[in-house]
N, C-alpha and C positions, 0 to 999 in steps of 0.2 A: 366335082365342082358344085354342083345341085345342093350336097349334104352339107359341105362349109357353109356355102350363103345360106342356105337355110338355119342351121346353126347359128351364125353372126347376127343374123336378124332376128333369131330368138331370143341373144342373149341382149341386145340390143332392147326387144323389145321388155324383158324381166327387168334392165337397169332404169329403164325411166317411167313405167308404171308407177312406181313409189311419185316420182316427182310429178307427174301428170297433173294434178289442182294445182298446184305453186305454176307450172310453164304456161296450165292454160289461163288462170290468172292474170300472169303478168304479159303472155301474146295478146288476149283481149285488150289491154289497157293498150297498149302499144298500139294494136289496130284499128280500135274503135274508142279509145279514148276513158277514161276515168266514168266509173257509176254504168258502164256497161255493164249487160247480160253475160256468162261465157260464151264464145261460138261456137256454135254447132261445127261447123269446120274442122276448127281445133280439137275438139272434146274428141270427137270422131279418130283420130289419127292413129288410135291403140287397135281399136276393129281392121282401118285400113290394114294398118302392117300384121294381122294377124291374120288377114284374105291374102296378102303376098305371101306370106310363110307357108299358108297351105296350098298355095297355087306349085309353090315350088316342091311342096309333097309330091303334090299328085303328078305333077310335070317328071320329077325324079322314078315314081313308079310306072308312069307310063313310058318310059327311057330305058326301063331295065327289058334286056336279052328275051329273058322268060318272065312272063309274067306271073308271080306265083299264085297259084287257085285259092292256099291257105291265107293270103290276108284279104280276099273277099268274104270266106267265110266269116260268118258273124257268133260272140259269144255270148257270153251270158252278160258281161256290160255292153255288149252292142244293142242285146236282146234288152235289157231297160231301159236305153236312152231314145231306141226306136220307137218304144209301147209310148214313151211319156211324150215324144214329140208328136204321135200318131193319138194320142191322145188330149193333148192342150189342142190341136185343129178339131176335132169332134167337139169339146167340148166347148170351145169359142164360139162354134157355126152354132150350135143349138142354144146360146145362152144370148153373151150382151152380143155379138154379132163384129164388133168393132176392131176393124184388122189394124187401123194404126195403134190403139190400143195392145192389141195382140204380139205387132212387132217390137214393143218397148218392152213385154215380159219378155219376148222372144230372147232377146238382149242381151237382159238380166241371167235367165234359165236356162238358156240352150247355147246362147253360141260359147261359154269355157266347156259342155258338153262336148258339143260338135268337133271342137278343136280337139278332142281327148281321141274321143274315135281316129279321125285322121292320123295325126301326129303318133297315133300307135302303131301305126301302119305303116312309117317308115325307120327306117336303121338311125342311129342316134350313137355318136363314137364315145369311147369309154370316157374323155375327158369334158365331152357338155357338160354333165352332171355336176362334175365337181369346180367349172368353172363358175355355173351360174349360181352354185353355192356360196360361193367367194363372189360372186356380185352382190350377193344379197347379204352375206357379210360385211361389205364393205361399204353400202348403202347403208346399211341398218347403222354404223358407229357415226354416218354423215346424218342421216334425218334423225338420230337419238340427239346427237350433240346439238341440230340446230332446232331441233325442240323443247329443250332444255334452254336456250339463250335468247326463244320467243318469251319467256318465263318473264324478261325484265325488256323485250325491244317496245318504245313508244309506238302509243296506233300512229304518227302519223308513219312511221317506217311500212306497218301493213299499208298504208294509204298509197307508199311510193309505190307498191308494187302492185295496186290495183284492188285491193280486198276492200270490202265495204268496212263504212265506219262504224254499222250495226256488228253486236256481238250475240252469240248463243240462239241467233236465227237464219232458217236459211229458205231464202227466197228464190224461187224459182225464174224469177226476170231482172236480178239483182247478181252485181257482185259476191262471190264468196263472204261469209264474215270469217276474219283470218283466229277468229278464237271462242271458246263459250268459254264461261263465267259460272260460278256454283256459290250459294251461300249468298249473304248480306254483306261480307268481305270481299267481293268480288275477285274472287279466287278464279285463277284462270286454270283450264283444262288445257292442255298443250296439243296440237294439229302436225304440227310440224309444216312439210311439202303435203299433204294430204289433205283432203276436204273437210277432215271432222277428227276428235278427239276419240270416237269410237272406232271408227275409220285408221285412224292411227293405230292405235292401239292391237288391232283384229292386224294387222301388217305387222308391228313389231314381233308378234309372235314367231314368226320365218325366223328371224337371226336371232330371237330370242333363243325358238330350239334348237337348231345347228350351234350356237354357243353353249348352250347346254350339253349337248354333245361333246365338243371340243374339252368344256372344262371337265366335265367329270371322266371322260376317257384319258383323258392326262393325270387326273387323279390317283385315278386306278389302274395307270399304266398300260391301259387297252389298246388295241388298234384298231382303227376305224378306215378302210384303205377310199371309200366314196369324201370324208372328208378330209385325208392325205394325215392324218393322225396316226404316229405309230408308238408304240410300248415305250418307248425312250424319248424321254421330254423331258427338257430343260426349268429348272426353276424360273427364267425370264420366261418361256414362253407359258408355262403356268400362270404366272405373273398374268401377263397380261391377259390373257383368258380369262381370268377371275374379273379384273377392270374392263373388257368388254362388258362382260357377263352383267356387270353393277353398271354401266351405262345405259346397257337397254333397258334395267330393271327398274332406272329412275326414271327413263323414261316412261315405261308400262306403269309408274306409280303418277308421272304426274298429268297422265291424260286422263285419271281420275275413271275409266270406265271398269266399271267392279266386272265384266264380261271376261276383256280381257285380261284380268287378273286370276280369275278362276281357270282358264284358259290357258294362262301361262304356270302356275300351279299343278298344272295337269298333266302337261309337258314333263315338267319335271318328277314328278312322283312318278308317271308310267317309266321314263328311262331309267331312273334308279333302281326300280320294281324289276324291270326286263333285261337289262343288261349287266347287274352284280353279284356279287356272291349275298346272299341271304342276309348272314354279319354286317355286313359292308353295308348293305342296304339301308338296314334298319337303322344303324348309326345315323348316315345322311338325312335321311326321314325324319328324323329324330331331331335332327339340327336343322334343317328345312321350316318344320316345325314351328321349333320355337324361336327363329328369324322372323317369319310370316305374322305370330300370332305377338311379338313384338311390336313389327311394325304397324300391324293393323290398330292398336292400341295407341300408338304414337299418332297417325294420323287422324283418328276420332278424335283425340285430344284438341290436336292442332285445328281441324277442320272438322268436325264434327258432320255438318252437310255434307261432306266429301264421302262419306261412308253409308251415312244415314239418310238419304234423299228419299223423301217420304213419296212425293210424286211421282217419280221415275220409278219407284219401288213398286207403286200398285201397278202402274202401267206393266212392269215384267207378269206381274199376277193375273191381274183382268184381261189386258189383248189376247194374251194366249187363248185365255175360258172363251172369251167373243168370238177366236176362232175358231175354235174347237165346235163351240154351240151352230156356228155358219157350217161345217161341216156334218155336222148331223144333219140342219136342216136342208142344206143343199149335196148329198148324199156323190152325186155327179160332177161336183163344180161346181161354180161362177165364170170359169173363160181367164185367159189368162192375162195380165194386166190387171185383174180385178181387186189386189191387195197386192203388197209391197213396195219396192221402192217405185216399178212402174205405174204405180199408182198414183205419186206425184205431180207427174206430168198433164194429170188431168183433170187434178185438185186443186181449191185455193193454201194458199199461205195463213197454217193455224198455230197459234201460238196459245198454250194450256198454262194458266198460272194456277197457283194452290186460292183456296180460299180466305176471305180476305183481301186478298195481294190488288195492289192497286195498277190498275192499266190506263191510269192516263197517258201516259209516257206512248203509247200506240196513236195516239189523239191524230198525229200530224202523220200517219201512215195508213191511210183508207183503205191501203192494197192487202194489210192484214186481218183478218178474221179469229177474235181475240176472246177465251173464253176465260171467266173467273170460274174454277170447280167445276157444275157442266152446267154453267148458262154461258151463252153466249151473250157478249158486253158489245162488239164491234166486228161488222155494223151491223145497227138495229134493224133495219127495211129488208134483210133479205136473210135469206137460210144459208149456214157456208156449206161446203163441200169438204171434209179432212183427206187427205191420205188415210189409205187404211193401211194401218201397221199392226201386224199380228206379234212383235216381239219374239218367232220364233220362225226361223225358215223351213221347216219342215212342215210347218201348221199350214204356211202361204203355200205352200207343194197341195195340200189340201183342199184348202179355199179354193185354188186357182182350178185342182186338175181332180177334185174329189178325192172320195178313199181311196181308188187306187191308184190316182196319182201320188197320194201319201205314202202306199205301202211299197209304189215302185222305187219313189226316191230313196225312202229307207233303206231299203234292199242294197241299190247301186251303193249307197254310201256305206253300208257294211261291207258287201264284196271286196271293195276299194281298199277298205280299209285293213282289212283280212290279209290280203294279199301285201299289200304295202309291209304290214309289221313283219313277215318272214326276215326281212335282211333291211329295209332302207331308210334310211337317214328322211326322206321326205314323211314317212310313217308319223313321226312326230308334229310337225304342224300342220300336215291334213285333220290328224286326231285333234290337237285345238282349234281348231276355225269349226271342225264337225261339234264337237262340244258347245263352243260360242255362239253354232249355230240354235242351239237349246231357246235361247235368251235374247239373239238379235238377228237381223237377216245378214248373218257373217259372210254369205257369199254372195251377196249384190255389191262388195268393195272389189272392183276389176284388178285394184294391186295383188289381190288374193289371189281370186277364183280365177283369171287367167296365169297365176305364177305356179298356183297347185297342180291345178288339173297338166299345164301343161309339163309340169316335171313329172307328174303321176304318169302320164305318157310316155316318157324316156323311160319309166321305171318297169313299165307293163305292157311292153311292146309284144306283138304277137310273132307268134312265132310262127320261120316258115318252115316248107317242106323240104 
């Protein structure tokens, strides 16, 4: 009884992660009225059911007969998540000292961790797996389509449902903004249910791979038994495999984030590369190819900005180096909170424009801290605070917990990964979020890094005696 409800409220919990910014959006408005903050309340509810889930672990293990000796002992990813948590408290108490601070990295880093450990630790029936894959299939063709038809809804439709009227900024005492904008065309970047166009995009990759899956084992007449795929497939369902496939993919094209593009790219080259005959492969490769380098042509054409973001381009260059350089010079650390998304919480509202670019338009918002190139224009009297964003999660592992908090995380997320590609279908979109994480902090989006780790757990449970 313990393993069903834990079960139900996992898969519970994997279907409304995606929608989490869209419910907590429209609950704030509903609660506290239009031009609200989101609530803390709200926002919180993904942690809450994620402390029930594991309560009912432990309750489930401490319930069994015999309690087995072999899922206390600890392995080699117990042995890195311990060092790195036993490691960001060292490193915090000797630096900035700040445990609210500390608890928002905490957050961020450790609790999809924490919940990996547990959740390995208890039994997980042959059909979770394949259930929550078809949640996440069937999510993925609801926030593709209703992303895709944000494309043309008027702001005041985001208005009804509580998103700010600001777009391509995000405020940390303000309503969501329901879209960013690229270009002098004001080309929008698609969000869908999710809090941002990058955000979206680093999520779509889940049903992006498992459809990738789906279609090219159909293709090749494979059998896949985790995604209930077998060697005998019908042209409809071919069919429609290919039309999912091209849903999500206009999706991942029109949130415009070149992360999850390469990402999704990657996905697919590695399962064509690992699961076909050589011939077979190279052909697909082949046509993959010159689809991609197609399309990529067509939208430079079309949007030019879209591709070319001169801005966004150096920031993937420079943050990296700055924290690369912060890592040399702080050998140990900074403490953790000290850069990424936990880093928000304790920073003003900065908004970077290119040079040139006129920021009147900020005039009637004092709450932002507004730079042209690197002077700051607004406001004049006081020095801002940014966020620091290192543009690569690995680098923030660094920053936060020093070199060997870098070469631990490394470590775990090769392990992970190692083990994963033997046989399972999740192998694929851990490998792109781990990739995406190169380029952005791909595992500070909770739809992810609770949806991974925790299937990563079904997949690498320990074994007992």
């Amino acid at each position: 009884m313990l393993q069903k409800t834990r079960e139900w409220l996992a898969l519970i919990l994997i279907g409304f992660l995606p929608l989490h910014a869209l419910l907590v959006t429209v609950g704030t408005k509903f609660l506290e009225g239009p031009g609200s903050a989101p609530l803390p309340v709200l926002a919180l509810w993904k942690e809450a059911l994620i402390l029930i889930i594991l309560i009912f672990a432990a309750l489930e293990w401490i319930k069994t007969e015999k309690q087995d000796r072999a899922l206390l002992k600890v392995d080699k990813f117990d042995v890195c998540i311990l060092l790195l948590v036993i490691l960001s408290l060292i490193v915090t108490a000797t630096t900035h000292g700040n445990w609210k601070l500390y608890l928002f990295g905490f957050k961020y880093d450790f609790v999809p961790l924490i919940t990996f450990v547990i959740l390995r630790r208890v039994q997980w029936s042959e059909g979770f797996s394949r259930a929550a894959i078809n949640v996440i299939l069937t999510l993925g063709g609801l926030v593709a389509a209703y992303g895709l038809a944000t494309l043309v809804l008027s702001m005041s439709f985001f208005r009804a449902l509580g998103y700010s009227d600001l777009h391509s900024l995000y405020l940390p005492d303000a309503p969501l903004a329901a879209f960013q904008q690229i270009g002098g065309g004001g080309v929008r970047r698609i969000q869908s249910t999710l809090s941002g166009p990058n955000q979206l995009g680093l999520w779509l990759i889940l049903p992006w791979s498992f459809g990738i899956v789906l279609l090219f084992s159909s293709w090749f007449r494979a059998e896949h038994p985790l995604l209930h795929v077998g060697a005998q497939q019908s042209k409809k369902q071919y069919l429609i495999y290919v039309l999912y496939v091209a849903l999500i993919g206009a999706a991942l094209l029109f949130t415009f984030s070149r992360t999850a593009w390469i990402a999704a790219v990657a996905v697919a080259i590695t399962f064509i590369v690992m699961n076909h005959p050589k011939h077979g492969a190279i052909k697909q490769l082949i046509r993959l190819f010159g689809a991609g380098v197609m399309l990529l042509i067509i939208t430079t054409i079309v949007e030019p900005n879209a591709v070319m973001r001169l801005a966004s381009s150096k920031d993937h260059l420079l943050k990296p180096i700055a924290a690369a350089r912060s890592i040399i010079s702080h050998p140990f650390g900074e403490g953790l909170g000290a850069a990424g998304p936990a880093s928000n919480r304790v920073s003003d509202a900065c908004v970077h424009l290119e040079e040139g670019a006129d920021a009147s338009w900020a005039s009637d918002r004092p709450d932002l801290c507004v730079f042209v190139g690197e002077e700051q224009v607004q406001p004049i009297e006081c020095e801002c605070t940014c966020p620091r964003v290192t543009e690569n999660w690995y680098l923030q592992m660094g920053v936060e917990m020093g070199v060997l908090g870098f070469i631990l995380y490394l470590v775990l997320t090769l392990v992970v990964l190692m083990k994963l590609a033997a046989s399972s279908a999740v192998f694929l979109p851990f490998l792109g979020i781990s990739i995406a994480g190169l380029l952005l902090h791909s595992w500070e989006v909770s739809a992810v890094a609770y949806t991974l780790w925790l299937l990563a757990a079904t997949q690498l449970t320990k074994k007992t005696d």
